[in-house]
C-alpha positions as protocol buffer text, in pm:
chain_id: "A"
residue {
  index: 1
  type: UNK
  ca { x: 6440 y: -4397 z: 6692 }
}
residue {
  index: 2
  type: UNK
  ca { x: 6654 y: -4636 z: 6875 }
}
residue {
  index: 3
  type: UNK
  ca { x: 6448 y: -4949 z: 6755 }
}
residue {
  index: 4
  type: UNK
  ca { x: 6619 y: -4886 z: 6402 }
}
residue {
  index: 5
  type: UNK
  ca { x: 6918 y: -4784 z: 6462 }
}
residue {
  index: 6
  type: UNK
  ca { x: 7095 y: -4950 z: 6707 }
}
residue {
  index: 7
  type: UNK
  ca { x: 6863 y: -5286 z: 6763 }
}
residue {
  index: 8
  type: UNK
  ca { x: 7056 y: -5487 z: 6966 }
}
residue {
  index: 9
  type: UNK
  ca { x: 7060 y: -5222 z: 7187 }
}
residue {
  index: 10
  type: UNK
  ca { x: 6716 y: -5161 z: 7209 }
}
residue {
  index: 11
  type: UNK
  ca { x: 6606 y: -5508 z: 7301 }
}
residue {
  index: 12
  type: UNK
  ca { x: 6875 y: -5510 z: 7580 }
}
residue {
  index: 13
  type: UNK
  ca { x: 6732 y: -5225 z: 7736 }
}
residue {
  index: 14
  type: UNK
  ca { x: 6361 y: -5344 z: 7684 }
}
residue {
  index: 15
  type: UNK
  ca { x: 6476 y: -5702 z: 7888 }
}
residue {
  index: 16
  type: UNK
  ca { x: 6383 y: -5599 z: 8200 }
}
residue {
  index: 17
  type: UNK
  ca { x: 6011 y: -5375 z: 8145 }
}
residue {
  index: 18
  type: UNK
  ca { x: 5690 y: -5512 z: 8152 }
}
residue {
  index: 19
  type: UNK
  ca { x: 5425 y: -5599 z: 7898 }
}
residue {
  index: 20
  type: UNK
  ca { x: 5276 y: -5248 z: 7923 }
}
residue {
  index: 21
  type: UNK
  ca { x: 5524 y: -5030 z: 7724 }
}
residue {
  index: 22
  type: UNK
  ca { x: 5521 y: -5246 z: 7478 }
}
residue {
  index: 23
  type: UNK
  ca { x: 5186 y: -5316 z: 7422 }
}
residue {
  index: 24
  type: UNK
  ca { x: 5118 y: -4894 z: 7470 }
}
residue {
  index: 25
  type: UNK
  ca { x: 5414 y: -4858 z: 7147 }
}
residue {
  index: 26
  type: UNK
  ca { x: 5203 y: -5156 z: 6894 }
}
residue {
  index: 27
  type: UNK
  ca { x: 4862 y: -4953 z: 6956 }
}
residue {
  index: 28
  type: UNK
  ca { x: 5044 y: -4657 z: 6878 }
}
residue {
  index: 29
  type: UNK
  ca { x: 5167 y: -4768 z: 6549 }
}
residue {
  index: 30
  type: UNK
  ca { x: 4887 y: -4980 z: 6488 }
}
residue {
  index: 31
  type: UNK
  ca { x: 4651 y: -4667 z: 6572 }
}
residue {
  index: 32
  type: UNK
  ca { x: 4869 y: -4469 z: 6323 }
}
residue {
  index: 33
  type: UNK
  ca { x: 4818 y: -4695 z: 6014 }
}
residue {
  index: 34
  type: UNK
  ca { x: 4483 y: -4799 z: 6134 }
}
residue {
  index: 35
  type: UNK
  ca { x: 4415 y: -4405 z: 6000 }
}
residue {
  index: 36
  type: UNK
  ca { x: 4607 y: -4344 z: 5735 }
}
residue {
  index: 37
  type: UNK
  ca { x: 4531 y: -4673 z: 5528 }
}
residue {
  index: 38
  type: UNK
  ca { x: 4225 y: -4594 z: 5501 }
}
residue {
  index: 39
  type: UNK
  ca { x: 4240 y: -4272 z: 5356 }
}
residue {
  index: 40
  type: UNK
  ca { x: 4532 y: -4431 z: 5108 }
}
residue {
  index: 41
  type: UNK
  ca { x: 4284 y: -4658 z: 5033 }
}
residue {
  index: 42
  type: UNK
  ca { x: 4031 y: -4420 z: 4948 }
}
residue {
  index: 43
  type: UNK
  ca { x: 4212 y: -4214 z: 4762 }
}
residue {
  index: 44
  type: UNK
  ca { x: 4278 y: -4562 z: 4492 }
}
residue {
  index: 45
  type: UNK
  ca { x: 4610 y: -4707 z: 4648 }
}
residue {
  index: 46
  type: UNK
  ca { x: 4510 y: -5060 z: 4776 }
}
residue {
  index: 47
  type: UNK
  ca { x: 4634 y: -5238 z: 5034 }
}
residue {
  index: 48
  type: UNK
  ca { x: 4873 y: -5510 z: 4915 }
}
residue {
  index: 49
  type: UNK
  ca { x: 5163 y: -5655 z: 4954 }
}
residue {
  index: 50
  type: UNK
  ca { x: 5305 y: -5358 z: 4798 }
}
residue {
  index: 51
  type: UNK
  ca { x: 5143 y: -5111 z: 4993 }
}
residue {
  index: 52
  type: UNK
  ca { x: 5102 y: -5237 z: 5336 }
}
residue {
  index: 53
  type: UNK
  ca { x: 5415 y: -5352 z: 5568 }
}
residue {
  index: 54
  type: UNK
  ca { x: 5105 y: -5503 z: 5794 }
}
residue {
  index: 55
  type: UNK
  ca { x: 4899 y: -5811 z: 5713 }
}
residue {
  index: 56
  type: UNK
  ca { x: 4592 y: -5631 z: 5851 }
}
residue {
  index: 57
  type: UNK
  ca { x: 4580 y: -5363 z: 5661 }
}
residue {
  index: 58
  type: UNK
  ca { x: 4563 y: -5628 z: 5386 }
}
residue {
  index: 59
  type: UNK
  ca { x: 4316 y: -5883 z: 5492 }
}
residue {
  index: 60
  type: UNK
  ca { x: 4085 y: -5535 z: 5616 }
}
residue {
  index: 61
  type: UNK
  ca { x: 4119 y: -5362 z: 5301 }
}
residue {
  index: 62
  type: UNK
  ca { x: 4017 y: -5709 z: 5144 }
}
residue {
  index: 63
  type: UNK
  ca { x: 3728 y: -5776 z: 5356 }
}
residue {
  index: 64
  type: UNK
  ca { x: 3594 y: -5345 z: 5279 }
}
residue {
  index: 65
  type: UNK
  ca { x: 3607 y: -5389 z: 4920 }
}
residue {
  index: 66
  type: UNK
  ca { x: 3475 y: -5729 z: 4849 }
}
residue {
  index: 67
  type: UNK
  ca { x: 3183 y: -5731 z: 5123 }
}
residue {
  index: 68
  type: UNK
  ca { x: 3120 y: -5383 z: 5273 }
}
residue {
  index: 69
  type: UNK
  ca { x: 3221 y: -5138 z: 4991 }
}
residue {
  index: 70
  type: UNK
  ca { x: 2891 y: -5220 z: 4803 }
}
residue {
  index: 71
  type: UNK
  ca { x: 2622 y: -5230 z: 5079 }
}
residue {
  index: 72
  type: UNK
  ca { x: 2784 y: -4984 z: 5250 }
}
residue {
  index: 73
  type: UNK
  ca { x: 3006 y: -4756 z: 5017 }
}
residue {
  index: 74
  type: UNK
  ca { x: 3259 y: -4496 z: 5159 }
}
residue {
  index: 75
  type: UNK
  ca { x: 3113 y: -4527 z: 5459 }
}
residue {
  index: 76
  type: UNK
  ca { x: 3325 y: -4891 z: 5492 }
}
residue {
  index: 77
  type: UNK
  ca { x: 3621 y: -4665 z: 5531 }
}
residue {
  index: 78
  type: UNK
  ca { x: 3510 y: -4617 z: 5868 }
}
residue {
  index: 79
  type: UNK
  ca { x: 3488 y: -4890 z: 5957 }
}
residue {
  index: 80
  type: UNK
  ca { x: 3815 y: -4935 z: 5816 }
}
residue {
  index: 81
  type: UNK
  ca { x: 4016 y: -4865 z: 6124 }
}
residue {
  index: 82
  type: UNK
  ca { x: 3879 y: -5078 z: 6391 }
}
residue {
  index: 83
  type: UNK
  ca { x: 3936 y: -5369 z: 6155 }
}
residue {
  index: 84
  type: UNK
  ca { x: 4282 y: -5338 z: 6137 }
}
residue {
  index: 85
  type: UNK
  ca { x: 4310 y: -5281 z: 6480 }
}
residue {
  index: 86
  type: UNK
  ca { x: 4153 y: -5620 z: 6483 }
}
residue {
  index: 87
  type: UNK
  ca { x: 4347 y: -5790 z: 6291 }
}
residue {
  index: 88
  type: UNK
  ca { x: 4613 y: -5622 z: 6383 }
}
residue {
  index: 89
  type: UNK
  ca { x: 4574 y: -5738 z: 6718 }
}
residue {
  index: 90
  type: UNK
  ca { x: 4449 y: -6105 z: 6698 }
}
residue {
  index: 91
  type: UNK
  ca { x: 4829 y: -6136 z: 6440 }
}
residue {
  index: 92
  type: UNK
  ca { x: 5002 y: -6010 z: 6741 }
}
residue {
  index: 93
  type: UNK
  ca { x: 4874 y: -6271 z: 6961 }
}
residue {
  index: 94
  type: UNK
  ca { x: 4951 y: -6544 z: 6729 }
}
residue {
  index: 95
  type: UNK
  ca { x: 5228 y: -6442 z: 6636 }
}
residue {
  index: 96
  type: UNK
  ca { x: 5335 y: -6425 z: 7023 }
}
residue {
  index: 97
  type: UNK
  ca { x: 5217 y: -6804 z: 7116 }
}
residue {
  index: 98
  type: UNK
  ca { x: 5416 y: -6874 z: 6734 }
}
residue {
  index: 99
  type: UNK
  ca { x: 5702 y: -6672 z: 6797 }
}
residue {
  index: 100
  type: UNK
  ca { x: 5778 y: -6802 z: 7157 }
}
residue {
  index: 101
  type: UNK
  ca { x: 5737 y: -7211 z: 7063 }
}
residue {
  index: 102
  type: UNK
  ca { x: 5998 y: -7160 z: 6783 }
}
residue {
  index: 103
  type: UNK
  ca { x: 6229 y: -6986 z: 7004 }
}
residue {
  index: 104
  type: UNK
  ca { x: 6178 y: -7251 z: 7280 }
}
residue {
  index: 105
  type: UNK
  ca { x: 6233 y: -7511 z: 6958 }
}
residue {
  index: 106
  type: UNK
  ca { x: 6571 y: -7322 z: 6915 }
}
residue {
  index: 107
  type: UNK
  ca { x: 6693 y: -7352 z: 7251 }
}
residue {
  index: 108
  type: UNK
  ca { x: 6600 y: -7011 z: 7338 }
}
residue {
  index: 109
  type: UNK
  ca { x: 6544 y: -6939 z: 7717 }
}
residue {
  index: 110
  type: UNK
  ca { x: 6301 y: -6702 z: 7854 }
}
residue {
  index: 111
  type: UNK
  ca { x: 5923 y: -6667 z: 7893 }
}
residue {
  index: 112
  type: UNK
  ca { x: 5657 y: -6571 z: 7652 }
}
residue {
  index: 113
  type: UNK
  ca { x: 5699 y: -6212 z: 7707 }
}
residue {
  index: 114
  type: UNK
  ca { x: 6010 y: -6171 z: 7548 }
}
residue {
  index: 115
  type: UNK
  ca { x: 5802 y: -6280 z: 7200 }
}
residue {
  index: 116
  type: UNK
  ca { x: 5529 y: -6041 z: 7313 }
}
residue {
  index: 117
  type: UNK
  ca { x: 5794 y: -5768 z: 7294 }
}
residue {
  index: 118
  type: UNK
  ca { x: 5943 y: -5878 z: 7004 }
}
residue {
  index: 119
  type: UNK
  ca { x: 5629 y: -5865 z: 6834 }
}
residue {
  index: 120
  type: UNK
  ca { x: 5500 y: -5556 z: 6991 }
}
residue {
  index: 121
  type: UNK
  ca { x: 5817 y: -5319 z: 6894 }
}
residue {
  index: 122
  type: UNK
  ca { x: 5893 y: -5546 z: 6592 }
}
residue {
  index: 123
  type: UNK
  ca { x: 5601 y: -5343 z: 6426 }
}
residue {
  index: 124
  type: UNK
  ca { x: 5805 y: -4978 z: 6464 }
}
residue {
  index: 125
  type: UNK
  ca { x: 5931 y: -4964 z: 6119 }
}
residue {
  index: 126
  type: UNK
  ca { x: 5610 y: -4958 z: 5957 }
}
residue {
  index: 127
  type: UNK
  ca { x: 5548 y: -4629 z: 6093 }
}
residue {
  index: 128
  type: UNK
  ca { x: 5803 y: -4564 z: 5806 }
}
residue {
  index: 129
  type: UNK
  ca { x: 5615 y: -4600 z: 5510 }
}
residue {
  index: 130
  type: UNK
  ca { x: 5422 y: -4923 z: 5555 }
}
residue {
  index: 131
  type: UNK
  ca { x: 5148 y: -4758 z: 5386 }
}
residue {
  index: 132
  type: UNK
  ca { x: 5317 y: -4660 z: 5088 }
}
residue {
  index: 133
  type: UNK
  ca { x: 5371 y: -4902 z: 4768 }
}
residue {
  index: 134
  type: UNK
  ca { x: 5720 y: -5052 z: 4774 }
}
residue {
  index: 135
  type: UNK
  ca { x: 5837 y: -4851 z: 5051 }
}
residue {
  index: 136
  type: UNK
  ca { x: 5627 y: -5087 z: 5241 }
}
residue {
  index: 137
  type: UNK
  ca { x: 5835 y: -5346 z: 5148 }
}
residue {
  index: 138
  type: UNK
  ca { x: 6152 y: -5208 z: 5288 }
}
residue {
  index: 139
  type: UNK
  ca { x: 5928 y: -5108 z: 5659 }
}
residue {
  index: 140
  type: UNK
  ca { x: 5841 y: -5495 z: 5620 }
}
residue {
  index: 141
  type: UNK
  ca { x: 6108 y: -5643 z: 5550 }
}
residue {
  index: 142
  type: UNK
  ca { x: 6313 y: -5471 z: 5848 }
}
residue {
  index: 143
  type: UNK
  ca { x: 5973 y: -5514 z: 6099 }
}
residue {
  index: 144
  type: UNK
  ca { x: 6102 y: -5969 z: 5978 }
}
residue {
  index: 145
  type: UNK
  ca { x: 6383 y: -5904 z: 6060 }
}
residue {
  index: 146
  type: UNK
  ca { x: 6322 y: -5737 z: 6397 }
}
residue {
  index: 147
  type: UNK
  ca { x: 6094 y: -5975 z: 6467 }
}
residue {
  index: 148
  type: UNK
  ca { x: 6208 y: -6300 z: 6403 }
}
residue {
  index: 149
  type: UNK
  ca { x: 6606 y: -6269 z: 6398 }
}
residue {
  index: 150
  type: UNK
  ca { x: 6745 y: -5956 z: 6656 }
}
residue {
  index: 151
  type: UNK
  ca { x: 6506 y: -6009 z: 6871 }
}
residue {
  index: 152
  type: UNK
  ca { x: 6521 y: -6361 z: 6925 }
}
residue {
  index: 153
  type: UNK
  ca { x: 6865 y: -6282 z: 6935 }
}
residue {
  index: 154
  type: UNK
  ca { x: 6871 y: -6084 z: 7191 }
}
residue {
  index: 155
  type: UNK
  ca { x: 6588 y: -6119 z: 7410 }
}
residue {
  index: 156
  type: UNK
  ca { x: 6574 y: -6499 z: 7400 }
}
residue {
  index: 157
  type: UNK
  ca { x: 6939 y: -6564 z: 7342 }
}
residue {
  index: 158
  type: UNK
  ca { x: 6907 y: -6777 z: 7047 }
}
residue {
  index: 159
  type: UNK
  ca { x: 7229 y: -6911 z: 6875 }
}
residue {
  index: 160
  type: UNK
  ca { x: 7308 y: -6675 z: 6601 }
}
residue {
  index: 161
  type: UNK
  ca { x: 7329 y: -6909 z: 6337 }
}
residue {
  index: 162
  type: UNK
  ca { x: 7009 y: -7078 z: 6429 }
}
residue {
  index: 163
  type: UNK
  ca { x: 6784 y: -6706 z: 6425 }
}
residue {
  index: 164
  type: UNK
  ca { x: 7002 y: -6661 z: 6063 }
}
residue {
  index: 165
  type: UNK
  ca { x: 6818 y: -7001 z: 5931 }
}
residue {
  index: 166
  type: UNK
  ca { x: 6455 y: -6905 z: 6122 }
}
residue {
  index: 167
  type: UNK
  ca { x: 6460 y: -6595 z: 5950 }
}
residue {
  index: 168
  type: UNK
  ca { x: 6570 y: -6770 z: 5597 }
}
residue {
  index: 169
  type: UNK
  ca { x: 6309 y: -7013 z: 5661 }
}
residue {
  index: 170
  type: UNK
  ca { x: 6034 y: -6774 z: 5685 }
}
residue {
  index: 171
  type: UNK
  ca { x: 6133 y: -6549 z: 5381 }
}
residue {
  index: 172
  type: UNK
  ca { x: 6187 y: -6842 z: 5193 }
}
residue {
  index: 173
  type: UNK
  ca { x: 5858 y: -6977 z: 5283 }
}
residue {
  index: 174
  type: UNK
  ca { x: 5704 y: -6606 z: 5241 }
}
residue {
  index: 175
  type: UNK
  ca { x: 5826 y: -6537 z: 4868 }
}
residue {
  index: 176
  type: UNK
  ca { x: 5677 y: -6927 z: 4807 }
}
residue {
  index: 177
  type: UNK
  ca { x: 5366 y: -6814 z: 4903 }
}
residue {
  index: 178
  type: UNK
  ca { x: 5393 y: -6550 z: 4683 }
}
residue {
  index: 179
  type: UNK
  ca { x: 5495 y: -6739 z: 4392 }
}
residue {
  index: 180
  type: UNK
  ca { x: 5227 y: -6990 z: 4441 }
}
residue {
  index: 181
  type: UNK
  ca { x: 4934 y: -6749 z: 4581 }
}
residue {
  index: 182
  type: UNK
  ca { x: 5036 y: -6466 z: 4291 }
}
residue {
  index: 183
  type: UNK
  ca { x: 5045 y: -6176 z: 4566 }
}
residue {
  index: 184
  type: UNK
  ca { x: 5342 y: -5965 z: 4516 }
}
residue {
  index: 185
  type: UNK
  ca { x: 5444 y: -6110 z: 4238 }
}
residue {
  index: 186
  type: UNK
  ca { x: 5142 y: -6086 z: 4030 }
}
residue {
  index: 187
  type: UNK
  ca { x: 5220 y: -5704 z: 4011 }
}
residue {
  index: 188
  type: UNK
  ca { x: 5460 y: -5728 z: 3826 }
}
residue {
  index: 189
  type: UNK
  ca { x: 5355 y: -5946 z: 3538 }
}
């Protein structure tokens, strides 16, 4: 896959296309892990931030076992899958409209679909394990850095040095909120 290994490259070539390919790649992924999570989750591996590279598969498996797992028991596995989709899909618009004021912020030029394909192919590493505990972490941790340094990078143009601090200031800000919240770190107390 030319989204991991050569990046820069990918995003070059992406410049040009519309919002279709992209969008077609996210519900492909997002499809993928919309179906398998569930069944992890069924079979006792929750979704965490140890387990899931996505923040819909966490907020979904969250909202199946603490309101529909009991009225509705395995059959809230089903319904699993179209809320992660969800979720899935209201975090890429946000994250679009969020993605394309801080570039702007940074001096980046360009229009809002460059952060709609940022976002969009950002989430190919997850394919990789981002429903597996801890090698979630690694398909997360390189979907960041897709997102919110190369791609800025390249697509908007942004100054190297200031995607370097962006992307500092969000995992800074990230491993705060798990400090403070007890997410990933809790696990390992």
């Amino acid at each position: 896959m030319r989204l991991v290994g050569d990046p820069n490259g990918f995003f070059e070539s992406v410049r040009d296309e519309g919002w279709k390919p992209s969008l077609e790649f996210f519900l492909q992924i997002s499809t993928i892990l919309s179906i398998v999570t569930p069944v992890v989750n069924y079979l006792g591996i929750e979704s965490t931030d140890l387990s899931s590279a996505y923040q819909a598969q966490i907020i979904a498996y969250r909202l199946v076992k603490n309101v529909l797992l009991n009225p509705w028991g395995i059959y809230a596995y089903l319904i699993e899958p179209l809320l992660i989709l969800t979720f899935a899909f209201i975090t890429l618009i946000l994250g679009t409209v969020f993605l394309h004021g801080i570039c702007k912020l940074m001096g980046g030029q360009g229009s809002v679909l460059n952060a709609w394909k940022v976002m969009c192919y950002g989430v190919g590493p997850c394919i990789l394990g981002g429903f597996l505990p801890y090698v979630s972490l690694f398909a997360a941790f390189y979907s960041l850095v897709l997102q919110l340094y190369l791609g800025p990078k390249v697509l908007y143009r942004v100054k190297e040095s200031r995607a370097v601090l962006f992307l500092a200031l969000i995992l800074a800000l990230t491993f705060m909120e798990m400090f403070v919240f007890g997410t990933t770190v809790e696990f390992f107390r």
